[in-house]
N, C-alpha and C positions, 0 to 999 in steps of 0.2 A: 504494500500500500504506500503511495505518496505523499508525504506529507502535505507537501504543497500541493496541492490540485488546483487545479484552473479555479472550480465555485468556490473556495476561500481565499485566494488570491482578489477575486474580483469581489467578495463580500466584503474582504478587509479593503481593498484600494476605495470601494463608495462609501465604508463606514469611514475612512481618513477625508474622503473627500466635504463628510456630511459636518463631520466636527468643524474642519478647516472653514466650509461656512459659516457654522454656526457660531465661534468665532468671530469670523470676522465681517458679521451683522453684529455681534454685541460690544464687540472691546471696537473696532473703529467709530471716529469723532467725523472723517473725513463720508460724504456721501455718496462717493463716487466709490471708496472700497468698498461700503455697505453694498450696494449693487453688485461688486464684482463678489460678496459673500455668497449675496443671495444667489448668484447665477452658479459658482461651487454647489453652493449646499443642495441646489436642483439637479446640477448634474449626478451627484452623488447617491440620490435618489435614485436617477435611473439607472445606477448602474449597479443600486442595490439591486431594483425591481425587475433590471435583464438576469442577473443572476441566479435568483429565487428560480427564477422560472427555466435553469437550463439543464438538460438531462445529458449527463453523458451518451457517447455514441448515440443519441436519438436524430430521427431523421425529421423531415418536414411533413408538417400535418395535412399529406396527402394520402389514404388509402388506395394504394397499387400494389404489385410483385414484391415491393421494398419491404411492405411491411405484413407479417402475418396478423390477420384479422381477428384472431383469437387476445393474443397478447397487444392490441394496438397500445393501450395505455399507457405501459409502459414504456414502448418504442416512439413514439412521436413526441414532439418538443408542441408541449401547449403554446397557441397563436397569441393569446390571450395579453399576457404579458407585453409582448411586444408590438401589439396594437396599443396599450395604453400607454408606453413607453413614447413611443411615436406622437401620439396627441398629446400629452406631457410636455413634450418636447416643443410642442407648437405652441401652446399655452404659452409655456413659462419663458417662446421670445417673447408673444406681447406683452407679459407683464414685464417682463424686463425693458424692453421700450418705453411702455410707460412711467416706469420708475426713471427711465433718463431721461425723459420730457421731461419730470417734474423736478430733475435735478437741475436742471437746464434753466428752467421758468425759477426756483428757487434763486439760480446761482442770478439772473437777472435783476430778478426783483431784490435782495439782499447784498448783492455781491463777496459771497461767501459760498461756500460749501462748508463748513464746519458747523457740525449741527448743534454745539453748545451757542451759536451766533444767533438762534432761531428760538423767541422767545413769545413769538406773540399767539393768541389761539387764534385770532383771526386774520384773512390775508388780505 
């Protein structure tokens, strides 16, 4: 057996990626690293969520000659995953877009990025 396998390698490389966001959304002042946290800590996500969902030696979730019909379950890589990975993915650019509009409109209106500079509740 290996210790290192591919599915812990890649569970531990998004749990590093998920802290490293998490990080650095909480400890940065500046708002432009917050954003580059948040966009880590999503990536990190899906690379949890490709992971969970990968079966060694499993083939694609097509029933043909490849795969015996009896045992499909366990020979096929559920789609699943990797649909929601993919829309995930799509999401989390608009929202990252959006968060640099509003850094953007921020950095205009105040001229600053440092978000202890940002004191008002209303804008």
């Amino acid at each position: 057996m290996e210790i290192f396998q591919l599915e812990y390698i890649t569970l531990i490389t998004g749990g590093l990626l998920v802290l490293t966001g998490l990080w650095g959304i909480i400890s940065q002042k500046n708002l432009i690293r917050m954003v580059i946290g948040f966009s880590l800590f999503d990536t990190g996500l899906h690379v949890i969520m490709i992971s969970i969902g990968y079966i060694r030696n499993g083939t694609a979730p097509i029933l043909d000659k490849a795969v015996d019909k009896v045992n499909a379950a366990g020979q096929i890589v559920d789609p699943l995953p990797q649909a929601l990975v993919l829309t995930a993915i799509v999401i989390g650019l608009g929202v990252t877009a959006l968060m640099l509009a509003y850094v953007v409109r921020l950095h205009k209106e105040k001229g600053s990025l440092n978000i202890t500079n940002f004191k008002d509740l209303k804008w």
